[in-house]
C-alpha positions as CSV (number, residue, x, y, z in Angstrom):
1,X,49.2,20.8,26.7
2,X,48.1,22.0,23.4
3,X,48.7,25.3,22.1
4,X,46.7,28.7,21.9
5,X,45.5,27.9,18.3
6,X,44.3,24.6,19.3
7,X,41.7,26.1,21.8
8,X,41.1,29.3,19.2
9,X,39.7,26.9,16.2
10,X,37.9,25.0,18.9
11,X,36.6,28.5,20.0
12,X,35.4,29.3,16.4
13,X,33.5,26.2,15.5
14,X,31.7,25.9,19.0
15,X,30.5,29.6,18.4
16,X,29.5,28.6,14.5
17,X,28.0,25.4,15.4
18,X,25.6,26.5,18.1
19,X,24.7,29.2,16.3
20,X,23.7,27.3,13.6
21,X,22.3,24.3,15.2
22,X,19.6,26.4,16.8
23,X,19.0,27.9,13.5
24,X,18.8,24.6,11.3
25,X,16.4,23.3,14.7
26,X,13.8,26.2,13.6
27,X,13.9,25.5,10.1
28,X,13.5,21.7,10.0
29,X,11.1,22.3,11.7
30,X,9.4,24.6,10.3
31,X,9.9,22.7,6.7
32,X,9.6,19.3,7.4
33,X,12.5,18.3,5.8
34,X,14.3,15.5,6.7
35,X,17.7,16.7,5.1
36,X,17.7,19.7,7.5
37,X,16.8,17.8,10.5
38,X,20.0,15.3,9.9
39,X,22.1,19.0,9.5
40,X,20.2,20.1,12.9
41,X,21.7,16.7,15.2
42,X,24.6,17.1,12.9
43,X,25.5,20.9,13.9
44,X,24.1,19.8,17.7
45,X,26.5,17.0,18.0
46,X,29.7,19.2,16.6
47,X,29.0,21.5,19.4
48,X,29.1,19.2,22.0
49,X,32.2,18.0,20.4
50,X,33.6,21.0,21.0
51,X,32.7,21.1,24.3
52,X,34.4,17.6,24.8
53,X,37.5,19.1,23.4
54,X,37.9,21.8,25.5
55,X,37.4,19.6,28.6
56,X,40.1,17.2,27.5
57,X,42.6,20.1,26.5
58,X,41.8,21.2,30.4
59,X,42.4,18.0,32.1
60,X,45.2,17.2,29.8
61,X,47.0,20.1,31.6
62,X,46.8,18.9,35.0
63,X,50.0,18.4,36.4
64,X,51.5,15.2,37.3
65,X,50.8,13.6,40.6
66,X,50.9,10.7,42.7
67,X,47.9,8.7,41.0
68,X,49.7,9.7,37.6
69,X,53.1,10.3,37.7
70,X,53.0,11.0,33.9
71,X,50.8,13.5,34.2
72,X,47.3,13.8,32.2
73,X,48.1,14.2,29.1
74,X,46.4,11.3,27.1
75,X,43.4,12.5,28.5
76,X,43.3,15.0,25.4
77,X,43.0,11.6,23.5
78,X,40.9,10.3,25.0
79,X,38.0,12.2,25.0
80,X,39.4,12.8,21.5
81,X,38.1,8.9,20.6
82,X,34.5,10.0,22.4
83,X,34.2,12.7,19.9
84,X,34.7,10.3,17.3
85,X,32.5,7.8,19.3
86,X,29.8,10.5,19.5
87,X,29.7,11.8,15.6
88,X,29.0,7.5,14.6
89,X,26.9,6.9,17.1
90,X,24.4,10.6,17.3
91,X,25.1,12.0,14.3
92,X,25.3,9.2,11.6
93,X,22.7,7.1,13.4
94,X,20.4,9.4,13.5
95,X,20.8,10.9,10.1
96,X,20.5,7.5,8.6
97,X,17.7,6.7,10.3
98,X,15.9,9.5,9.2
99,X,16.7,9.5,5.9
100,X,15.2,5.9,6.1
101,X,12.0,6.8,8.0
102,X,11.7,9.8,4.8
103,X,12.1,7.4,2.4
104,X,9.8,5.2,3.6
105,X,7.1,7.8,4.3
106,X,7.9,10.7,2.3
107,X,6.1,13.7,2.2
108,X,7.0,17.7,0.3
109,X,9.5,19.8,2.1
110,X,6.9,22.9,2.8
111,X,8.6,26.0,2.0
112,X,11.9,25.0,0.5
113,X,13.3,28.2,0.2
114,X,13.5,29.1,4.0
115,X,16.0,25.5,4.0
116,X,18.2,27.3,1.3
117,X,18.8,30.5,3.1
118,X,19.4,28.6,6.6
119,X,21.8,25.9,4.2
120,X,23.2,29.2,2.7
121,X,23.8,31.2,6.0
122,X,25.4,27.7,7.5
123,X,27.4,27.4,4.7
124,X,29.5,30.6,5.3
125,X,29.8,29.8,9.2
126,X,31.3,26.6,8.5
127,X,33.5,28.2,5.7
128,X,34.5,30.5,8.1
129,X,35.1,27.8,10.9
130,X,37.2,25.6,8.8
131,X,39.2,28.7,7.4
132,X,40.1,29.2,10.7
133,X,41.1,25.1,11.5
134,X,42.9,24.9,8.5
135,X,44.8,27.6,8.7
136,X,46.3,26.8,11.9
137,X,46.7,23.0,10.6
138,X,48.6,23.9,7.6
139,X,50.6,26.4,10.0
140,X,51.6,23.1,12.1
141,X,51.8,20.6,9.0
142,X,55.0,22.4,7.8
143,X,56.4,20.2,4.2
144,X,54.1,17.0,5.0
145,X,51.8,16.5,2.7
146,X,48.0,16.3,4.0
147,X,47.4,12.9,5.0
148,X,50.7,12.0,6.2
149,X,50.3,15.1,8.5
150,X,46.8,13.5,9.8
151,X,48.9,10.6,10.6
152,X,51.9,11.4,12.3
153,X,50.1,14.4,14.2
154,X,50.0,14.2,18.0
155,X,47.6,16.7,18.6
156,X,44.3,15.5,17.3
157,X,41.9,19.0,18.6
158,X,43.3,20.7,15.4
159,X,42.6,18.0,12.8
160,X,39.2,17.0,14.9
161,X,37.9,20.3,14.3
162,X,39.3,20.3,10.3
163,X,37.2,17.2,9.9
164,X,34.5,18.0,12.0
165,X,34.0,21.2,9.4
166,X,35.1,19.5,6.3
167,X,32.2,17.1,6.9
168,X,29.9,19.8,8.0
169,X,30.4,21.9,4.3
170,X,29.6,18.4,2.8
171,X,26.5,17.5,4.3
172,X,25.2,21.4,3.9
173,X,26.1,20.9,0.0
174,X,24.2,17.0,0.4
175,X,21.0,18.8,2.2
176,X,21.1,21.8,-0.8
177,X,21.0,19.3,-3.9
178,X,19.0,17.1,-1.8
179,X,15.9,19.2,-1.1
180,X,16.0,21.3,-4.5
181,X,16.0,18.2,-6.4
182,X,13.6,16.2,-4.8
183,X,11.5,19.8,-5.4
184,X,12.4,20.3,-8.7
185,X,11.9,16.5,-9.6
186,X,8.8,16.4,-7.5
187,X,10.4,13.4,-5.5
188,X,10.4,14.0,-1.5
189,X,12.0,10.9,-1.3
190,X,15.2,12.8,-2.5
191,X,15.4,14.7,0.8
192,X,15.4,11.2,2.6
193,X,18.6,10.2,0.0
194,X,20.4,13.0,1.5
195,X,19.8,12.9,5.2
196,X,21.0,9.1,4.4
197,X,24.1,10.4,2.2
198,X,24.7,12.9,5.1
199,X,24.4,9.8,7.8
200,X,27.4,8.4,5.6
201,X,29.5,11.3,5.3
202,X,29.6,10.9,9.3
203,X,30.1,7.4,9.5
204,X,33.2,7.5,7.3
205,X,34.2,11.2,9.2
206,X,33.9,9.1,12.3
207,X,36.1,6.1,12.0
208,X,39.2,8.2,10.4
209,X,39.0,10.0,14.0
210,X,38.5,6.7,16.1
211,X,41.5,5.2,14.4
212,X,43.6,8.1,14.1
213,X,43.2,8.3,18.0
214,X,43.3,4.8,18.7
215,X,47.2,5.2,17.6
216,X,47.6,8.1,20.4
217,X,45.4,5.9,22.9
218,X,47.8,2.8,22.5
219,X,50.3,4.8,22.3
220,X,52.8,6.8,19.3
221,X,56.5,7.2,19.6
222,X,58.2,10.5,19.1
223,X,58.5,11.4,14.9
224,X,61.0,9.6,13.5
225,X,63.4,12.8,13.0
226,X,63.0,13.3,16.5
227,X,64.4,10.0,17.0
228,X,67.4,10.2,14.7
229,X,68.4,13.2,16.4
230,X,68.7,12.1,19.8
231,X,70.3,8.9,18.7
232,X,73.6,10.9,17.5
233,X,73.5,13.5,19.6
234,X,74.3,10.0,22.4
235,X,76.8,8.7,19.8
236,X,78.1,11.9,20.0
237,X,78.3,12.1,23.2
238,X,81.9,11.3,25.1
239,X,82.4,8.0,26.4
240,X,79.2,6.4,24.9
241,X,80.2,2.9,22.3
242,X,76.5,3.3,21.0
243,X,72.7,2.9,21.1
244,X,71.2,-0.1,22.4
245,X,67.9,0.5,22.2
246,X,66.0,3.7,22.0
247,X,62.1,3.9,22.9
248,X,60.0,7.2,22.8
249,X,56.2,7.5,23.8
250,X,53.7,10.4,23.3
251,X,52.3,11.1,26.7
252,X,50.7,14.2,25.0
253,X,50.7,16.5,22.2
254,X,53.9,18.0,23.6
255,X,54.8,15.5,26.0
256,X,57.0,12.5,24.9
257,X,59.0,10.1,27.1
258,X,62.0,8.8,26.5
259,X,63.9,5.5,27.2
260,X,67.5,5.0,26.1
261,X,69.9,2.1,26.7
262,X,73.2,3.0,26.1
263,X,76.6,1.1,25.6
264,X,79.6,3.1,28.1
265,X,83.0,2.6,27.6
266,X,84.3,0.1,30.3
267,X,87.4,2.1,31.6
268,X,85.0,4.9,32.7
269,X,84.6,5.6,36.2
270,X,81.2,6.2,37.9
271,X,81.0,10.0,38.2
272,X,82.9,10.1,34.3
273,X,79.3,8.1,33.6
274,X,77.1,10.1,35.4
275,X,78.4,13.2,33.7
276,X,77.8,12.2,30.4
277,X,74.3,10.9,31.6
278,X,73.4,14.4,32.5
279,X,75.0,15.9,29.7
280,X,72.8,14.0,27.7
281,X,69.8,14.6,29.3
282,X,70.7,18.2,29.3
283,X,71.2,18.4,25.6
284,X,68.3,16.6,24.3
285,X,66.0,18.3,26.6
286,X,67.1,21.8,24.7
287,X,67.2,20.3,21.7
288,X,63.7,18.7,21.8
289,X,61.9,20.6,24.8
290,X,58.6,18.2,24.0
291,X,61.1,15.8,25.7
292,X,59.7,16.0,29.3
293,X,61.2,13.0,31.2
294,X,64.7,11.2,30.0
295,X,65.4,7.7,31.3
296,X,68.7,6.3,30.6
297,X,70.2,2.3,30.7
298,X,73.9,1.8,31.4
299,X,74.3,-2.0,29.9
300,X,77.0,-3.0,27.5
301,X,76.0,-4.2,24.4
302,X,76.5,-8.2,24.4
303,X,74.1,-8.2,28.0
304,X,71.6,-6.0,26.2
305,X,71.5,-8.4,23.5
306,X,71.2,-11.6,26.1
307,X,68.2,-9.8,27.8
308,X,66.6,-9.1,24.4
């Protein structure tokens, strides 16, 4: 299940968001513009986002059962990839085709300066918002540099709502220069260029998250460090030869299975095996609590290799 600070950033940009969308809703229209309108669906959409997150971050914690012996985890993923699914499809779509329908039929934004104070206003609720998800991301990051963080995370609510806001400050900006230029320059068709550039931002916001999560979906082993660690503490251990074959799989954020074939002496007895079995199990489960089920192969090395 993921953390407290997962749920508090999703928290903070559902409040934001639906505060803002019903604001950006009055002003489009009120103005006409097409810019605003694309930041309206756009703040819409985030919010429902959020509400998708929180539901997968509930089901996620069900507890195993019979139907699922794994337990729920990857449901957090899941709907994860419908967010994504959601900001291409709604958001982009429809702030490219708006842009378009401007541009082809553009007409004056009517009082301009009502779209900068809601744009203004927005801006420091997203600020805000993406203070909050980027603290707690760079709290969880540790000494990996952005990207690579991104990549090996395994708890995509944090980085959903990161992008989700980064995207958000972006397209406010876009709308801003957008409407006061296409004032300034007397061209309307401006404010059709930026619900278009807007559409874009999304687009591009959208398939980093459906890829991203398409890695969890198909499934992500355990960080490599992880790995390394619980491969010598079962060198380590007594009576173990070595490693056959060691296979992790994040079942959730904090929920990784592991699979390990391991090479016994062959002068140990059965219960001189089983000890070091637990033993093992013991150890890497307080060593690595996100470790939540252990399954270990007895198989000496030369039959592992015939199977392979």
């Amino acid at each position: 299940m993921a953390g407290h600070g997962s749920k508090k950033v999703i928290f903070a940009a559902l409040a934001g968001n639906s505060l803002i969308a019903v604001t950006k809703f009055g002003a489009a229209a009120y103005t006409g513009s097409s810019a605003m309108l694309s930041e309206a669906i756009h703040s819409l959409v985030d919010s429902g986002n959020q509400g998708l997150l929180l539901y997968g971050l509930k089901r996620s914690s069900k507890p195993a059962d019979e139907d699922h012996p794994f337990g729920y985890g990857m449901e957090l993923y899941f709907w994860t990839f419908v967010v994504a699914i959601m900001i291409f499809a709604v958001g982009a779509g429809v702030s490219i085709y708006e842009g378009i329908e401007k541009i082809h039929n553009p007409h004056p934004v009517s009082n301009a300066f009502i779209s900068y104070i809601v744009l203004g206003a927005a801006f420091i609720f997203e600020a805000f918002a993406w203070y909050i998800a980027f603290k707690e991301f760079k709290l969880s990051k540790g000494q990996l540099g952005w990207m690579e963080a991104v990549r090996r995370s395994k708890d995509p609510s944090v980085f959903t709502v990161l992008f989700e806001d980064t995207a958000a400050m972006l397209g406010l900006i876009v709308a801003f220069v957008g409407i006061a230029m296409g004032e300034w320059l007397e061209m309307p068709v401006l404010d059709g260029v930026a619900s278009v550039v807007i559409g874009i931002i999304l687009a591009v916001t959208a398939a980093i998250l459906a890829y991203e999560c398409k890695g969890l979906l198909v499934g992500e082993a355990a960080d490599p460090d992880v790995q390394r660690s619980v491969r010598a503490m079962a060198r380590a251990q007594e009576g173990v030869e070595g490693v056959n074959e060691l296979l992790t799989m994040h079942m959730g954020p904090h929920d990784v299975l592991l699979n390990i074939s391991l090479d016994m002496e062959n002068d140990l007895s059965a219960t001189e095996v089983e000890a070091a079995v637990s033993s093992l199990e013991k150890q890497v489960k307080e060593s690595h609590p996100e470790i939540k089920r252990v399954f270990v192969e007895i198989q000496d090395r030369s039959g592992h290799l015939a199977a392979e």
